[in-house]
N, C-alpha and C positions, 0 to 999 in steps of 0.2 A: 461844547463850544459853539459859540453861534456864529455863522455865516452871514455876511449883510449883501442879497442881493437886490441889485436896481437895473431899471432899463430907460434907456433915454427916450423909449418914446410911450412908458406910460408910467404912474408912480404907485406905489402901493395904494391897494381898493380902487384904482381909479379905471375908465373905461378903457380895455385893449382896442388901438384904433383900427379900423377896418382891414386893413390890407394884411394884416394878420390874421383874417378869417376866412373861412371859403366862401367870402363873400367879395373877394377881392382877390388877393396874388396868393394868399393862403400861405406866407413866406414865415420865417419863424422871427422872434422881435429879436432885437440887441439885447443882451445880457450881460451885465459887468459883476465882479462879485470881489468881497476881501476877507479876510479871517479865516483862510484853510491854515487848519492847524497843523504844526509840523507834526512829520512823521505820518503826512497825506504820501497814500501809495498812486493814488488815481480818485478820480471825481464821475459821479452819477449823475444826469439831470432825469428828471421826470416829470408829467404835467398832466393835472388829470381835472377833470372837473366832477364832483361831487352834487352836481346838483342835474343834471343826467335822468332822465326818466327810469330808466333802465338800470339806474346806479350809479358807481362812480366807470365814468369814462376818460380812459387812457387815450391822452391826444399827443406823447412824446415820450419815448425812451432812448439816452441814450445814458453808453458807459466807456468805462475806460477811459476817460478823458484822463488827458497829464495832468498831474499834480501841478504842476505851475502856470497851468489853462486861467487866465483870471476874466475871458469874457468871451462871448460870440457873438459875432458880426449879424449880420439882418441876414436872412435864410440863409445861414449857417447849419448845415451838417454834415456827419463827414469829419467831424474835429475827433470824436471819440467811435465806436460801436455802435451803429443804428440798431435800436432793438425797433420790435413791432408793436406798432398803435393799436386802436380799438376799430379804426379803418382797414385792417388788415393788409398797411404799410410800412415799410420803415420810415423812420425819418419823423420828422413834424406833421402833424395834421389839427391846424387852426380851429379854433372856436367855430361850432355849425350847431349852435342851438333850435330847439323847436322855437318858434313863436310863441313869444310872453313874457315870461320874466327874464332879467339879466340872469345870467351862471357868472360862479367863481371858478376860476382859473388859477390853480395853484403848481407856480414852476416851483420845484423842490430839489436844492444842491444837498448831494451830499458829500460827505471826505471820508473814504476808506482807507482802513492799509494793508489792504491786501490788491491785486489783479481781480478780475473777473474772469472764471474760465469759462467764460458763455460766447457761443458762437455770434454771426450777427443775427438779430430777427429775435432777439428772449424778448419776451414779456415781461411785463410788469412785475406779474406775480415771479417770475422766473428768477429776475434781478432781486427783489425783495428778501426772499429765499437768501438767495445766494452773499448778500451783505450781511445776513443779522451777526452781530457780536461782532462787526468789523466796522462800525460808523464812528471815527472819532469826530463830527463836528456836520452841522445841516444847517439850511436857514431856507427862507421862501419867500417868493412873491407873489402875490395873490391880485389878478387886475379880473375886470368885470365884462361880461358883451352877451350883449341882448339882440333880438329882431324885431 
């Protein structure tokens, strides 16, 4: 089942505006979403960018958000389990691309049904692990930001 998420302040492909980046308040954007399918235990968010010199770079983890979470507010965290970024933070850490090309930014919900028995600070890969064969329903936003 697919998830439809949007954000009010940028639209699918389109540029993430500044203040979301650590080029600015480095704050995390608004997030609204609809289609979690019942029998959602808890919701995942994670954001990574794929186009990363280094690989794909993890700029947000969290988990355990409530099943009935339908959005978060502009630097919003704290609603679910900060897990750890690629900054070796928890919490959000905005778009800091090298100079050149725009990178994709892909936020990715998903709907489990099960908890997650991860402490705060999992990883990516930690979270990943810890879902397979428990995702009933994901969708993504994918916005752009260049220097």
């Amino acid at each position: 089942m697919a998830i439809q998420i949007t954000s009010a302040a940028f639209s699918e492909g389109d540029k993430i505006p500044r203040i979301y980046t650590c080029d600015d308040q480095n704050v995390s954007p608004p997030l609204d979403w609809t289609g979690v399918p019942t029998g959602t235990v808890n919701l995942v968010l994670i954001m990574d960018d794929p186009d990363a010199p280094s690989g794909i770079w993890v700029h947000w983890v969290m988990y355990n958000l409530p099943a009935d979470t339908t959005s978060l507010k502009q630097g919003i965290t704290g609603s679910g389990v900060d897990g750890k970024n690629d900054f070796s933070k928890l919490g959000y850490g905005g778009p800091c691309p090298p100079r050149g090309s725009n990178h994709r930014y892909y936020m990715k919900l998903y709907a489990l049904d099960i908890r997650l028995d991860l402490k705060a600070g999992a990883t990516k890969v930690q979270v990943e692990s810890a879902m397979q064969g428990h995702v009933l329903g994901q969708g993504q936003l994918m916005g752009k930001y260049g220097r």
